[in-house]
N, C-alpha and C positions, 0 to 999 in steps of 0.2 A: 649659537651664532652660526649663521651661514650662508649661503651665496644662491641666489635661486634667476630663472630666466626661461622665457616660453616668448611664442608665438602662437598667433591666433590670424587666420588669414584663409580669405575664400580662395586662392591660387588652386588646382585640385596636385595635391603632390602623393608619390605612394608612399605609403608607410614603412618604405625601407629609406627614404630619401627624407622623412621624415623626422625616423630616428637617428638618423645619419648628423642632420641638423643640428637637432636638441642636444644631442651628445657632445658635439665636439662645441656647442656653445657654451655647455655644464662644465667643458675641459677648463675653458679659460678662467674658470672661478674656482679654483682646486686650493686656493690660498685661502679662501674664506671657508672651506671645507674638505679638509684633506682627508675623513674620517673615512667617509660612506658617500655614493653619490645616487642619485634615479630615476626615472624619469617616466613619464606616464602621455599619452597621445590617444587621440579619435581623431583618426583621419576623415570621419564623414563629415564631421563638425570643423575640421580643421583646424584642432588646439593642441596646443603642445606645452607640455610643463616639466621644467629642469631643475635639478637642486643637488647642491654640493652640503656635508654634514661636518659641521664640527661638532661631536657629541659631546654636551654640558649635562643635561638632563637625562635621566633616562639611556644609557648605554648601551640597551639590547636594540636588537632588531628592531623590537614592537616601537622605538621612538623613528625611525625610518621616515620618509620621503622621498615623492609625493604619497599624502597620506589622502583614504576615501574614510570620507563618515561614515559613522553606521547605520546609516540610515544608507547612502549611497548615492544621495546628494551632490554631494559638494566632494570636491578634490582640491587639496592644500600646496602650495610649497612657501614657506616661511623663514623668515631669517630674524632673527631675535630673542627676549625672555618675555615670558608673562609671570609677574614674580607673584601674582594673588592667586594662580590656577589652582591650586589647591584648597582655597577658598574653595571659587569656584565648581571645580569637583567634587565638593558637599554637595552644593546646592544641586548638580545634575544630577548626583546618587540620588536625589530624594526624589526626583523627577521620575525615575526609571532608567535612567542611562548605566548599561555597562560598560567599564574600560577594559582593554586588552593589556595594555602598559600601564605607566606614570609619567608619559611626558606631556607638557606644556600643551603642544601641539593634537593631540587627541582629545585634550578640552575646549582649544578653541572651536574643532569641527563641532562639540557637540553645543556650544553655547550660542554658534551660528545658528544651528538645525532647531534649539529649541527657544532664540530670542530672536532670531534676524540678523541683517549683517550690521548694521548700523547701533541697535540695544545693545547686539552683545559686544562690539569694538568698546561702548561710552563703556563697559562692566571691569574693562580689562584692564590692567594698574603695567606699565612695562613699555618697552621700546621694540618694537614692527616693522616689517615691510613683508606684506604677503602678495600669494595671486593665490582668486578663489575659484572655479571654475563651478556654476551653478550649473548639473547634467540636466536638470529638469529643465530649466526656464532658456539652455543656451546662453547665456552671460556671465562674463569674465567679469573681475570684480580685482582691483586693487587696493591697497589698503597700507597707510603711513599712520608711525605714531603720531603724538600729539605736538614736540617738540624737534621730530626730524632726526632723531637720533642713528636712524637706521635707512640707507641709501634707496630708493628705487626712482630708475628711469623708464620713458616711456613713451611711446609716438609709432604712427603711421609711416611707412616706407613702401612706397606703389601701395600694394592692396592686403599688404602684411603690418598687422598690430606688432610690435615689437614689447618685450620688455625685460628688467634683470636689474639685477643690484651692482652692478658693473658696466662700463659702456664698453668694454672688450667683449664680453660674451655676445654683445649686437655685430661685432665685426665677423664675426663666426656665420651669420646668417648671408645667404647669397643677395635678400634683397637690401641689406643695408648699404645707403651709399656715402654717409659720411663724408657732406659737405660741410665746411666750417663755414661757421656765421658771423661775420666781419662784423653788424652790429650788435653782438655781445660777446665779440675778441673785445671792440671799445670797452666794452663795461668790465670784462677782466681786465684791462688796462688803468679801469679805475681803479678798483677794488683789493686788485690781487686775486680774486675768486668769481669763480662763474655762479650769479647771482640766480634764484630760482624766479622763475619755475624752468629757466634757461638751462640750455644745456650747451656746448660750443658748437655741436652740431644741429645742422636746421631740422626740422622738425622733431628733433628730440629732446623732450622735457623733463625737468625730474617732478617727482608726484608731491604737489605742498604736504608737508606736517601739518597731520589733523584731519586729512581728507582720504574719502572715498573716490573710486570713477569706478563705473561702470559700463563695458564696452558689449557689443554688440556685434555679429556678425557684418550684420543690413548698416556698422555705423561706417562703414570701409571709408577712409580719405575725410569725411564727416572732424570737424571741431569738438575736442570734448571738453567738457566742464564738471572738475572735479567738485564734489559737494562735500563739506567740513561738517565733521560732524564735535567738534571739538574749535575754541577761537579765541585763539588770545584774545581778540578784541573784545567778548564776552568777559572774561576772568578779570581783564582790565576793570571794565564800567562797573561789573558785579562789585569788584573788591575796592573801587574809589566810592562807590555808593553805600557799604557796607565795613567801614574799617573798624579795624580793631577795635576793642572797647576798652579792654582789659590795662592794667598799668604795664610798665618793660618789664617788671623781672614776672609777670604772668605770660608776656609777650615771647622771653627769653625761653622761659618753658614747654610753651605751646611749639615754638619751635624745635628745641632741642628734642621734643617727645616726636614729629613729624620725622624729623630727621634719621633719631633710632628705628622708628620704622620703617621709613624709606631702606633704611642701611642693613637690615636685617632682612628683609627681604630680596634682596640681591646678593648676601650669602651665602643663599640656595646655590649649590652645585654640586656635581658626583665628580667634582675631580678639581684638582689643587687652586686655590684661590689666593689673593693678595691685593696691593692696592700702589700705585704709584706715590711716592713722598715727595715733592719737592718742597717742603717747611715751609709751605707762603700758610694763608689763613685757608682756603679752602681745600687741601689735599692734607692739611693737619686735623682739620674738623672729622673729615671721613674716616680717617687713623682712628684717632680717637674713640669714637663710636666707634667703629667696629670692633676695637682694641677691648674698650667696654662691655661688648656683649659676646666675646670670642674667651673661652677656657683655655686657650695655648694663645702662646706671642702670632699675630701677623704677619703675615709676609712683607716687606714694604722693600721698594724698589726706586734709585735714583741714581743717574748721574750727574757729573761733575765737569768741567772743564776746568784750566790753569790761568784762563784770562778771570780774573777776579772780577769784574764787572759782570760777569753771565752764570757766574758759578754762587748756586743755591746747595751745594749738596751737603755743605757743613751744617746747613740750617737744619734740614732734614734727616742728618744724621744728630742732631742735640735733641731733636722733635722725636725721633725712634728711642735714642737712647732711655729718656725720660719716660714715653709709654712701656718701655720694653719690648718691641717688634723686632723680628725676626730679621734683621736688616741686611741688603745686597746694596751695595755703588760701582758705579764703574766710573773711572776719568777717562775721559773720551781728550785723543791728540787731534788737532786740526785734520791732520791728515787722514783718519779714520772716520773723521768726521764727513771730510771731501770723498770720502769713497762711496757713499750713500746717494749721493747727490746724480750718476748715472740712474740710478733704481728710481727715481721720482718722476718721472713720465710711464713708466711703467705703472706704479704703486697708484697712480691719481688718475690715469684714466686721462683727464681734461687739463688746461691749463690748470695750476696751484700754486700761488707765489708767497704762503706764508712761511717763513725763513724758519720758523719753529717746527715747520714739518721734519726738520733734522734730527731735533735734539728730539722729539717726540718719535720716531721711528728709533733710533737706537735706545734709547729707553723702554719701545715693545719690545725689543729684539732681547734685551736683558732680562726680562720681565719674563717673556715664553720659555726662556730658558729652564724656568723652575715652575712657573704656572701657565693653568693654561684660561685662566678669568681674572681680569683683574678691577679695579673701581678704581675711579679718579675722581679730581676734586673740579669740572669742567662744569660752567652752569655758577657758579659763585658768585663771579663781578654783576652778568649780568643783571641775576633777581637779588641784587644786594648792596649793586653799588660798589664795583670794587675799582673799574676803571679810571683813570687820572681823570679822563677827563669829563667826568659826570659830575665831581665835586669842584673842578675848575672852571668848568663848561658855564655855569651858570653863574656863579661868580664874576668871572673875566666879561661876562656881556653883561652883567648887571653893572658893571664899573666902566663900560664901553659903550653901551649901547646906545647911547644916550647922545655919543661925540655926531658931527658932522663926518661924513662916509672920508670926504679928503683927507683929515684930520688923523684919522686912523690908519690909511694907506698910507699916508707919508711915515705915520710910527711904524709899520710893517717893515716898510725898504729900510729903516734905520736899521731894525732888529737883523736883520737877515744883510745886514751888510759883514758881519762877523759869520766865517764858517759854522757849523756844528763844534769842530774839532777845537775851534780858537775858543767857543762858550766854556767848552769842558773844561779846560788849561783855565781860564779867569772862576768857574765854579771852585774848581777842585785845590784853587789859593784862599778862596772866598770861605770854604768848608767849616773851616773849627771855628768860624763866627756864627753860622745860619745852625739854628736847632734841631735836633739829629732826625724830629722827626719830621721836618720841612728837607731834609736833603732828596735829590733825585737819584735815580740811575741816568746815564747819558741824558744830562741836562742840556746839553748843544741842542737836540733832536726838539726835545720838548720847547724851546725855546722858538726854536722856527717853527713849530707847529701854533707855538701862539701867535706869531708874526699871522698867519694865514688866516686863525681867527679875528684878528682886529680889522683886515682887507677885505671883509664880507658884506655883504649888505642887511640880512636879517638872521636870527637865530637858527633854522631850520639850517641855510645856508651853510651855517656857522659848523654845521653838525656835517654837513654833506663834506666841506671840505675836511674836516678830521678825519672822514675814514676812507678819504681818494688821495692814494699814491701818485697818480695822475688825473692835474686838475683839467684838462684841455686833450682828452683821448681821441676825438673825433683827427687832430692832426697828426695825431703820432699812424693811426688805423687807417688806411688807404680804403675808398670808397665807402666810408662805415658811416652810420647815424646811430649814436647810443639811446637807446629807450630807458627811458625816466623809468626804472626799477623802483626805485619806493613807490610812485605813484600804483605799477601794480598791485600793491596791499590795498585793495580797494575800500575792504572793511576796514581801516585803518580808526583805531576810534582816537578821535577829536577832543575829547575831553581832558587831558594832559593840561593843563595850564602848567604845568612846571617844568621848564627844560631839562631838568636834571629828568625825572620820569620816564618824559617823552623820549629821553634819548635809549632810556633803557630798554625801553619798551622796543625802537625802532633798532638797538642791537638784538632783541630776544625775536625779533622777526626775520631778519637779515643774516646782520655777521654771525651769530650763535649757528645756524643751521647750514650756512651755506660756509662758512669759513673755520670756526673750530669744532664742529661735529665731524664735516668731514674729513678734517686735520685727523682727527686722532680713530675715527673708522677707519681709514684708507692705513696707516700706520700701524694700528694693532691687525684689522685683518691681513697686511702685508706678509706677518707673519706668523697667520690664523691663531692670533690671541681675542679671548673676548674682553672689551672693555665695557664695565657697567658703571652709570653716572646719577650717582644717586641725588644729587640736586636738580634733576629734570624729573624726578618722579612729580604728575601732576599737581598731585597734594600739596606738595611742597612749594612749586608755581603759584598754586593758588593762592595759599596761604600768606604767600611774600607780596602777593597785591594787594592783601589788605591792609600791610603794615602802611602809617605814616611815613614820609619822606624822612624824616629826622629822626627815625631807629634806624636805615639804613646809611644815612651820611651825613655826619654830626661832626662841628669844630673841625672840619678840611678834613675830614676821616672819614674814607670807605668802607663800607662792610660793619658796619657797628655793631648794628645785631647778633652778626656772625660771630664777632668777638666778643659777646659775651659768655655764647655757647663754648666756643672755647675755650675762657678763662675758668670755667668749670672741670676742666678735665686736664690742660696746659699753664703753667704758672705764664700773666703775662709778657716778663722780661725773656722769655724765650721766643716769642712769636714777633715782640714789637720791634719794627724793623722800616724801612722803605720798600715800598713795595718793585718786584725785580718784576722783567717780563721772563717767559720759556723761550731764548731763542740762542744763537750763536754772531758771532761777531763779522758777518757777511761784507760790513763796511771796509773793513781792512784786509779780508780777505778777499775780495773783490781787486784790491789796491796789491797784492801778493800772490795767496795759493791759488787765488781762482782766477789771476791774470788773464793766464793763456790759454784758457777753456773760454773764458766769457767773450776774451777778443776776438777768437773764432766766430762764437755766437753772432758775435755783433758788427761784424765787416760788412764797412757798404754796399760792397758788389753782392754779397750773400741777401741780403738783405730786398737789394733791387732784382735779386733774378728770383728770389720768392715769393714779392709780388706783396705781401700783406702790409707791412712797417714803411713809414718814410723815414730812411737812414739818420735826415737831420740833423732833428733835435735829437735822438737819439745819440748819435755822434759827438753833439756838444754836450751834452751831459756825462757822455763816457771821460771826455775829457777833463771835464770838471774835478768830476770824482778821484781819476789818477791822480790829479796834480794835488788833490786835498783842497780844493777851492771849495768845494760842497760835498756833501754828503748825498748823495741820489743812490742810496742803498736798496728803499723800495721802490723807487721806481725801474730802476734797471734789472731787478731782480724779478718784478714780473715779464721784463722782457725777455730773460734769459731764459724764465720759465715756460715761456710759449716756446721759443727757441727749442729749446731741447726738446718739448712736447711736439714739436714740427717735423722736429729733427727724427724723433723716436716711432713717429704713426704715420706718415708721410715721405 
């Protein structure tokens, strides 16, 4: 894992000003690679390539960067694992290729030199973000995994290509100018996260998962158009054309065999490994397997809080107990908690308002202490159906969909005439009647969330509003127009008839890559730990498209398949449970520890003399919130998030 960054640009600069550059944009990513750093340039060509080392692979010198093929080709800087290179490097042995090392990265230059870039990317089983510098042909070449798991930004600035696994290392160049782009501040205002191919600054994009670009000298200021060589939308139509055949418990198998594989092949390392625990069904799966295939206990790692509604760590300590894993927790106080929360404009580069970025950064921070790789259970809901509301989602509009649109809206305003807080108090009396495995976490939340589904007008709708924090962004963002983000998944495949599917699919496009990839990248490389996610290994993607709907979410239950993989290795009365989310309790600390920070944040005059936010509705919402009339937890919170992020780069 590591941090890389170059430019590419006809400007004629000397090659002292050159490396002057490259260097101190290599400085700003010293957290993604504290190890070793390098950097390589041709000032006639005018390309420059930067890279910071966190050394996993191969420890000596010989695994170093920027690395040149042997051929002399091609010039690397890389940030990632290729967990099959050893494969791999058979097949080049037998080719005639000599290595100098055993790292990763010395087989990709030779897979490139003897497949091409695009054969040898589809060969490579792992998670990427490169820059390839072709010395023969003159073109730059970027390069993302299939799933997004690994950051790269990228864009035009005057007559300088920019690029880097971080948007800090672009501020380091003199031609960056870093305007913010008010119409996708809007779309963070929806989302919470700056959605791709967007980036908050105008002309800088992040590079989609699954694609190639290819830039050019002669392309200066030029539109580029990244070409995918990998598509979900492909895996989709392949695997609804082609399902399963087999019965569940062949199904169960075929899986659990994927998954060992996936899982063994990410714990390759030359240096301490482990794996995040929070006891839900998919960071118990990983446990397990790896637990399975490891001759000493696991490392496993979790924390805790005291608020009972957010606190998984007893789960995860019953879930170690029982494997026998090597077990670390910490309980984390509010206030230790609040101490983190400075560092997140820092740690994220751009706005970030997932509230779990907390408890997932002191959980790195825990975790590096003893290891320096860890695996999590990230990727699970998505290709399996874990989220509430994929098994709700289609439900509640098969029992609605049907009503006249009035009919519905009026049952909305009913629902949501009771607080969040006032649901909870009426659930939490209601409790020892409703069966344990119908009970919620903060059922208030979920409650108004259904209110917004019934106030829709068609299903897709129905989807858009579940995962906008703010339905009406355009008034809150001064002179902004929000661009229809799904709509840019152009290859978007159409064949879904099933809302449940479709939604999964439209998170494994979106929130997966743009909301908790980069949760938990920006978090562990905060503080340069590696995090590997073995449920995004392709195979495993694939494989989970061919299942039928009804091995993943069966009788109002998510994850099904999943769980059977685990009742093989975990008795089930340890696992079955209601499912929690990973975050902290924002809503009442918003109402408390974070009063007097957020009020700052959010003063009208502040507000109006910086020009982006109309104070408003903002304002009435803040109000809302103190007095406990409503709960505007995420919407304010992505306010606060840009706030600070205004606050922090500006």
């Amino acid at each position: 894992m590591c941090g890389i960054c170059g430019f590419l640009s006809t400007n004629l600069m000397l090659r002292d000003t050159m490396q002057a550059t490259i260097c101190e944009m290599q400085k700003q990513l010293i957290h993604r690679g504290p190890d070793d750093s390098g950097i390589w340039l041709d000032e006639k060509e005018g390309i420059a390539l930067g890279h910071r080392r966190l050394s996993i692979i191969d420890l000596s010198t010989e695994g170093r960067q920027p690395m040149v093929s042997q051929g002399e080709r091609y010039v690397i800087v890389y940030n990632g694992e290729i967990y099959n290179f050893r494969e791999l490097r058979e097949q080049l042995d037998s080719y005639g290729f000599r290595f100098r090392g055993h790292s990763d990265t010395e087989v990709m230059l030779a897979a490139f030199e003897k497949w091409g870039i695009e054969k040898a990317v589809q060969y490579m089983v792992g998670m990427f973000a490169f820059a390839l510098w072709d010395r023969q042909e003159a073109v730059l070449y970027l390069g993302r995994d299939r799933l997004g798991e690994k950051p790269l930004y990228y864009g035009w600035q005057g007559n300088t290509f920019l690029f880097a696994s971080e948007l800090k290392a672009m501020h380091s160049h003199p031609d960056f100018q870093g305007q913010v782009d008010r119409d996708i501040l809007a779309s963070f205002m929806r989302f919470g996260y700056i959605p791709s191919p967007y980036s908050i600054y105008k002309g800088i994009r992040k590079l989609m998962p699954g694609t190639l670009l290819a830039i050019k000298p002669q392309d200066i200021g030029q539109n580029l158009y990244p070409q995918a060589y990998w598509s979900l939308n492909q895996v989709v139509e392949r695997g609804r054309l082609n399902l399963f055949s087999g019965n569940i418990e062949e199904a169960v198998s075929c899986l659990d065999s994927l998954l060992r594989q996936a899982i063994r092949g990410q714990m390759v390392a030359d240096v301490p490994l482990g794996a995040f625990l929070s006891g839900g069904i998919d960071s118990s799966t990983v446990v397990a397997l790896m637990q399975a295939q490891s001759k000493r206990p696991v490392r496993t790692f979790s924390i805790g809080f005291r608020e009972e509604e957010y606190n998984e760590a007893q789960y995860a300590k019953e879930v170690a107990a029982y494997l026998g894993t090597d077990h670390t927790e910490l309980y984390v106080t509010p206030a230790e908690a609040r101490e983190v929360i400075p560092r997140l404009p820092e740690l994220y580069d751009e706005p970030f308002a997932d509230s779990s970025q907390i408890p997932t950064h002191l959980l790195s921070r825990l975790t590096r202490q003893h290891v320096t790789v860890s695996l999590s259970g990230d990727g699970g809901d998505e290709l399996f159906g874990g989220y509430n509301r994929y098994f709700w989602g289609s439900s509640i509009w098969n029992k609605i969909g049907w009503m006249p649109y009035v009919i519905r809206w009026l049952g909305a305003r009913s629902m949501t005439g009771l607080s969040p807080a006032a649901w909870d108090r009426l659930f939490s009396v209601l409790n020892p009647i409703i069966p344990y495995r119908l009970r919620q976490s903060l059922p208030g939340d979920k409650v108004h969330k259904l209110a917004e589904v019934m106030a829709v007008a068609d299903a897709q709708s129905m989807y858009r509003g579940l995962v906008s924090n703010c339905k009406e962004p355009e008034q809150m963002v001064l002179s902004s127009s929000e661009p229809e983000v799904f709509s840019f998944h152009s290859e978007q495949y159409t064949g879904l008839n099933d809302l449940t599917h479709w939604m999964m699919y439209m998170d494994t496009l979106t929130y997966l890559p743009d909301d908790i990839l980069v949760k938990v990248d920006r978090a562990a490389m905060g503080v340069s730990l590696e995090s590997r996610i073995p449920f995004l290994d392709h195979r495993v993607v694939e494989f989970a498209w061919t299942l039928p709907l009804d091995m993943k979410v069966k009788s109002g239950e998510g994850k099904w398949i999943l769980r059977q993989v685990l009742n093989r290795y975990i008795p089930k009365e340890i696992i079955d449970r209601p499912k929690m989310g990973f975050g902290v309790p924002i809503d009442s600390w918003l109402r408390g520890l974070l009063k007097e920070w957020a009020s700052d944040l959010l003063q009208s005059s502040r507000l109006v003399s910086e020009g982006y936010l109309n104070p408003e509705p903002i304002q009435k919402k803040w109000r809302e919130h103190l007095q406990g009339r409503r709960n505007w937890q995420y919407y304010l919170w992505n306010v606060l998030m840009f706030q600070a992020w205004l606050e922090s780069h500006h």
